[in-house]
C-alpha positions as CSV (number, residue, x, y, z in Angstrom):
1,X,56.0,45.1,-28.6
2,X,57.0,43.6,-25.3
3,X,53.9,44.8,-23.5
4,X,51.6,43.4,-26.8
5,X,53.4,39.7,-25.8
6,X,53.0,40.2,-22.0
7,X,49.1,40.8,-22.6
8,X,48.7,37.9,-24.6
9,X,50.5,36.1,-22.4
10,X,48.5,37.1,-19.5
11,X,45.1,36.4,-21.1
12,X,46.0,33.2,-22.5
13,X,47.5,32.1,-18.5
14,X,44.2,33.7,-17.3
15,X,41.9,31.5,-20.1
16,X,43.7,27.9,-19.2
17,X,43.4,28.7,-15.7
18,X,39.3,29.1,-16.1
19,X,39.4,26.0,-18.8
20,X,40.9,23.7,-16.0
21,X,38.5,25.1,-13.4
22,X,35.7,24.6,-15.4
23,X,37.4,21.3,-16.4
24,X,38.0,20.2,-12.6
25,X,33.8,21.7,-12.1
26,X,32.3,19.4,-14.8
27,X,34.5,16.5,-13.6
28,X,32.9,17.1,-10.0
29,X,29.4,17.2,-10.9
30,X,29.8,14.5,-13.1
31,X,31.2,12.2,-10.5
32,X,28.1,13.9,-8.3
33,X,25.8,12.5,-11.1
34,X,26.7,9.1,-11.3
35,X,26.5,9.1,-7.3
36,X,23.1,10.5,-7.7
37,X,22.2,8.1,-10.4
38,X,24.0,4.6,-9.0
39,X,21.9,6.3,-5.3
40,X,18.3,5.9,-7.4
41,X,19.2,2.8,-9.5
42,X,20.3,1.4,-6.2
43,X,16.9,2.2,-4.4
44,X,14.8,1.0,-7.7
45,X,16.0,-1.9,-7.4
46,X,16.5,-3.6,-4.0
47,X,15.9,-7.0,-3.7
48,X,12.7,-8.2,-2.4
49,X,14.5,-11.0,-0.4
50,X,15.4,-7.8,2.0
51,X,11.7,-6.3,2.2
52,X,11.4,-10.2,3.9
53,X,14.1,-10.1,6.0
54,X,12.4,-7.1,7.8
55,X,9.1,-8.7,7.7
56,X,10.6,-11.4,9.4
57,X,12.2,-9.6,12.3
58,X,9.1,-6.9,12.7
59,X,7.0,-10.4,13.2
60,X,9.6,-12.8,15.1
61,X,10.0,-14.9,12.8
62,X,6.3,-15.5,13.0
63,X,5.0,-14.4,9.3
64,X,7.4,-15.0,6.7
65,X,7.8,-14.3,2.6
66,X,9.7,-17.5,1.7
67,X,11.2,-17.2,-1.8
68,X,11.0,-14.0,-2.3
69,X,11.8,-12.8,-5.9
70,X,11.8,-9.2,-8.0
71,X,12.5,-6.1,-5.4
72,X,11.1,-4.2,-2.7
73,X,8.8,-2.2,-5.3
74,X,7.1,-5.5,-7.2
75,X,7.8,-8.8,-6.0
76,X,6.3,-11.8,-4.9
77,X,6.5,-14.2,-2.4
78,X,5.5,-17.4,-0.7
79,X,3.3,-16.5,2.3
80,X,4.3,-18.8,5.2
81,X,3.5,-18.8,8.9
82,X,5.9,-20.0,11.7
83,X,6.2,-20.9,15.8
84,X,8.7,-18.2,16.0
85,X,12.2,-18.8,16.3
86,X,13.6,-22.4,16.7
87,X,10.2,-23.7,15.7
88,X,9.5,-27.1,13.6
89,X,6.0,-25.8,12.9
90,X,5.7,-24.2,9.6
91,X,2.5,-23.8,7.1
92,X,2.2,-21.8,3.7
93,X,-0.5,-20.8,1.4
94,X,-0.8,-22.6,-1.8
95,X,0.4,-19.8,-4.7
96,X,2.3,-16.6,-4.7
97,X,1.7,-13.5,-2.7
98,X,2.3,-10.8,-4.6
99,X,2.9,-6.5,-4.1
100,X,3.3,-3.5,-5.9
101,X,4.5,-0.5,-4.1
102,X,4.6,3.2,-5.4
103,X,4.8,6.5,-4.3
104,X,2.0,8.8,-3.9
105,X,3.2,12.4,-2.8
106,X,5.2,11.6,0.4
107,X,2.8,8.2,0.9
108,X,3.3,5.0,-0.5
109,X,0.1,3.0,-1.7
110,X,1.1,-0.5,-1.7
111,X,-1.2,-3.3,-3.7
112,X,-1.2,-6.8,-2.5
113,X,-3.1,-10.0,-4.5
114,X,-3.2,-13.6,-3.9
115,X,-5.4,-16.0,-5.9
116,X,-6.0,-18.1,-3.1
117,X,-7.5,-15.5,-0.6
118,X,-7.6,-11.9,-1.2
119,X,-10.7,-10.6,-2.9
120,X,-9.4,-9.0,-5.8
121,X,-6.3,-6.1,-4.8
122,X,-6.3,-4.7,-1.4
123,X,-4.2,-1.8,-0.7
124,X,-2.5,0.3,1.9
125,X,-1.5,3.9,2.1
126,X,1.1,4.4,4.1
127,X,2.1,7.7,5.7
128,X,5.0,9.4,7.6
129,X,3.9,10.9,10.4
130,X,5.4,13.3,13.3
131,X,7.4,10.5,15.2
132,X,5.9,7.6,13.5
133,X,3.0,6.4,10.6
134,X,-0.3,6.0,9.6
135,X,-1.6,3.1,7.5
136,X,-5.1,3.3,6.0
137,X,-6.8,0.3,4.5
138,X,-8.3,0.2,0.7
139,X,-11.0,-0.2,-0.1
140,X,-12.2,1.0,3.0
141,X,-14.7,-1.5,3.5
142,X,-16.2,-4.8,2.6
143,X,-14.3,-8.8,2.8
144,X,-11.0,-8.7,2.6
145,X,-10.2,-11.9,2.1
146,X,-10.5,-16.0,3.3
147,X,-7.8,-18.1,4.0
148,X,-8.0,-22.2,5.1
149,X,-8.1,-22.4,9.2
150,X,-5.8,-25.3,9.2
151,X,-2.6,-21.8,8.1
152,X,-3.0,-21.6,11.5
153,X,-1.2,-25.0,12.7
154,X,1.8,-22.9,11.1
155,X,1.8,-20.8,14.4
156,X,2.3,-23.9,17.0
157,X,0.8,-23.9,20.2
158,X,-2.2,-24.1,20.6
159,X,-3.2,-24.2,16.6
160,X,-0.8,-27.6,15.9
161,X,-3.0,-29.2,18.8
162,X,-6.7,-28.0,17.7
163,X,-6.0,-28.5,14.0
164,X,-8.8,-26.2,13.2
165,X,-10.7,-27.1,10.0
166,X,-13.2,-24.9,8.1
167,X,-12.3,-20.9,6.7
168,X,-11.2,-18.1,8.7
169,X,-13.2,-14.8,6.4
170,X,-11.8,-11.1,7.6
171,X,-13.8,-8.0,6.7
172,X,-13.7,-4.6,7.3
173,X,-16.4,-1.7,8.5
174,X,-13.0,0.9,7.4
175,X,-9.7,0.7,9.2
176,X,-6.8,3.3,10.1
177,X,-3.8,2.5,12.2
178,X,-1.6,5.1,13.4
179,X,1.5,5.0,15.6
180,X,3.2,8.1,17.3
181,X,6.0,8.4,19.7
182,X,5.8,5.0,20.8
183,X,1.7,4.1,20.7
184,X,-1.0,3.0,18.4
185,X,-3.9,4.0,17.7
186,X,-6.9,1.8,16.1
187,X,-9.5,3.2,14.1
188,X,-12.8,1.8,12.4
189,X,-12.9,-1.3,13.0
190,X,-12.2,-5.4,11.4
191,X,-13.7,-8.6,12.3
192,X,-12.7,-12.5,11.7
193,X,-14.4,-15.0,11.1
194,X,-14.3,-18.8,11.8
195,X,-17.1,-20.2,9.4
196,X,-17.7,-23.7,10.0
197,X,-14.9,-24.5,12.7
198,X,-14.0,-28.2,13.2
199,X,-11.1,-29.6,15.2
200,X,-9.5,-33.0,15.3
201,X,-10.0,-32.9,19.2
202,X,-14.1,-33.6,19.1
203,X,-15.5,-36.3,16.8
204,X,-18.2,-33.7,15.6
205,X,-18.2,-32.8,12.0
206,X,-18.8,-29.2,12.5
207,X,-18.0,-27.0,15.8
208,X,-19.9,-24.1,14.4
209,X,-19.3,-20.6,13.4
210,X,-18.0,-17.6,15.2
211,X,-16.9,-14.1,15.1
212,X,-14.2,-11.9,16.5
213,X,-14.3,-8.0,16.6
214,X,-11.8,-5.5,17.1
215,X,-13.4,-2.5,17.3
216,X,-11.2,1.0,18.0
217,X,-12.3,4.8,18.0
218,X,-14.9,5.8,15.5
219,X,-12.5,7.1,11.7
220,X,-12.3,10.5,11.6
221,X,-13.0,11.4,15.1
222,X,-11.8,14.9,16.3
223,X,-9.9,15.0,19.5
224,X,-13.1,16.3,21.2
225,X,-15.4,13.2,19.9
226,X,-12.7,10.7,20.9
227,X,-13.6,8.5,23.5
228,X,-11.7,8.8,27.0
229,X,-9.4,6.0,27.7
230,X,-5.9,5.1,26.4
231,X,-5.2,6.2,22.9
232,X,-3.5,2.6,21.9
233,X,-6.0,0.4,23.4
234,X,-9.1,-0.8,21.0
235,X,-11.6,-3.7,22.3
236,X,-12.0,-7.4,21.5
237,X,-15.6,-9.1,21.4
238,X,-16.0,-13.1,21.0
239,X,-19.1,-13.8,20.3
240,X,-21.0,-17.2,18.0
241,X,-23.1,-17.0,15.3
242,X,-24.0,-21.0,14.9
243,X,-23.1,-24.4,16.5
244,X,-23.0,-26.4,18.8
245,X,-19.7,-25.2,21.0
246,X,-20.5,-21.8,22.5
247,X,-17.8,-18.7,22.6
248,X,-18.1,-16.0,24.2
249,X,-15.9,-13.1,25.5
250,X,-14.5,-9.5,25.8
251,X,-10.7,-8.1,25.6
252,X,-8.6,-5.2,24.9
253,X,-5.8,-5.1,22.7
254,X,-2.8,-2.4,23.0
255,X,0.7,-1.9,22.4
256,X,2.0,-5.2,23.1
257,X,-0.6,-6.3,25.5
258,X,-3.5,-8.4,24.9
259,X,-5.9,-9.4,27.5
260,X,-8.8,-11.3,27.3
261,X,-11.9,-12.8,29.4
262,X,-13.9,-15.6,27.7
263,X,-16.1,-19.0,28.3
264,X,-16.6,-21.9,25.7
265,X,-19.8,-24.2,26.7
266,X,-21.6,-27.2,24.9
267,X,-24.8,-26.2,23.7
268,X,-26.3,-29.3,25.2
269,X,-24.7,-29.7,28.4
270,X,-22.4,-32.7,29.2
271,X,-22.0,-33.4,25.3
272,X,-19.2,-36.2,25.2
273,X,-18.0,-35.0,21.6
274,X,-17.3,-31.8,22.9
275,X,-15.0,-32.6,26.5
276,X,-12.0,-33.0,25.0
277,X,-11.9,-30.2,23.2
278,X,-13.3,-27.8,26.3
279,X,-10.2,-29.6,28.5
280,X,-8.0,-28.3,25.9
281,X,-9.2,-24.3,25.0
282,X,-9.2,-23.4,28.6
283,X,-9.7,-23.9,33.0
284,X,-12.3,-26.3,33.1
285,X,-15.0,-24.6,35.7
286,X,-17.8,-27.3,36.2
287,X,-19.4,-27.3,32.6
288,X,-18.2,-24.7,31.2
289,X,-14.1,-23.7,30.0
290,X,-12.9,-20.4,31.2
291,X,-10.4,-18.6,28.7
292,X,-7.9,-16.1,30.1
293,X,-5.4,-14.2,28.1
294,X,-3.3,-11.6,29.8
């Protein structure tokens, strides 16, 4: 009898022992759960006011997403460009910029639509690389979008003084930037355009039109095919397609140096409406305006 009440009593000790570890278990991953889950609602739902807080320090303060509303993942935001720090200058495009980012494998395809200027929804795939990221434009090809010259005065000196009027159009021939262990590297290539350009400094109605091309490795180019030179530095061209102020020039364009050689002329030599404005954009050199960058 006595070992019949000693068994018991052993297998009932040895069943709420198990009951409280499972007990104490399911109480751990429960509190390991609602980590997990307050971790992903947490993520879901960041503000978007802190996706422009980075922009604004990746750009100085330069390009900024003013009212921001909805979160990192679909938001929108007032598109506004600044003088940097400390600056008075300030302009913004009329409407909302809006995004939409979601995952794609371990790439994140981010959508981005404005009324005002982007041709329908452009897109960026954005990848994690081996020390860094790539970032490939969609659609690969064709106008981007147009934006109102005068944005610029947003950026200070020189654009507050020129007070460019006309559009500025950007298109793309297919563009890839990737950056690795500290560099870039430019791919395809994207031109702007200054359709016509007037300015506030010249009493002509209409400057003209003009392009500017940055062109970098061909996309898709194997290590053999790649041209020599440094792998973060792509090439500037200046060049004018109408009017009656002539641009030309050449540059390069790396990480965080920008150099440039150009020349602005009158089309007819010694043209009154245009001195101003050629005192201004450069070193005057008899009748022509040498621009130097870098």
């Amino acid at each position: 009898m006595r070992r019949t009440f000693a068994s018991r009593w052993a297998e009932s000790t040895h069943a709420e022992v198990a009951w409280g570890r499972s007990r104490a278990s399911t109480a751990r991953w429960g509190w390991v759960g609602a980590l997990i889950g307050a971790l992903i609602g947490a993520i879901c739902f960041v503000p978007a006011t802190w996706l422009a807080g980075a922009v604004s320090a990746a750009t100085q303060q330069r390009f900024m997403l003013a009212d921001a509303r909805g979160t990192v993942w679909s938001g929108s935001a007032v598109a506004v460009l600044t003088g940097g720090p400390g600056s008075r200058d300030a302009s913004a495009l009329p409407g909302r910029l809006a995004w939409s980012v979601q995952p794609q494998g371990l790439a994140l395809a981010i959508r981005l639509s404005q009324a005002c200027c982007l041709d329908g929804s452009v897109g960026v795939l954005l990848k994690p690389a081996f020390g860094g990221f790539s970032a490939v434009l969609r659609p690969a090809t064709g106008q981007i979008g147009q934006w109102p010259s005068d944005w610029l005065t947003g950026l200070g000196t020189p654009w507050n003084t020129l007070r460019l009027g006309g559009t500025v159009r950007l298109l793309s021939s297919g563009l890839a930037l990737e950056y690795a262990q500290g560099h870039w590297r430019l791919a395809g290539g994207l031109n702007a355009e200054l359709l016509g350009a007037s300015s506030r400094l010249s009493t002509l109605e209409t400057l003209g039109s003009y392009r500017l091309a940055l062109q970098g490795e061909p996309l898709n180019a194997s290590a053999a095919t790649r041209p020599a030179g440094p792998a973060d530095t792509a090439r500037l061209m200046l060049s004018t397609l109408e009017g009656a102020l002539l641009l030309s020039g050449n540059g390069t364009w790396g990480t965080n140096v920008l150099r440039f050689r150009g020349e602005a002329i009158a089309r007819d030599a010694g043209d009154p409406a245009l001195a101003n404005l050629l005192n201004i954009i450069g070193r005057r050199d008899g009748a022509r305006s040498v621009i130097s960058i870098g």
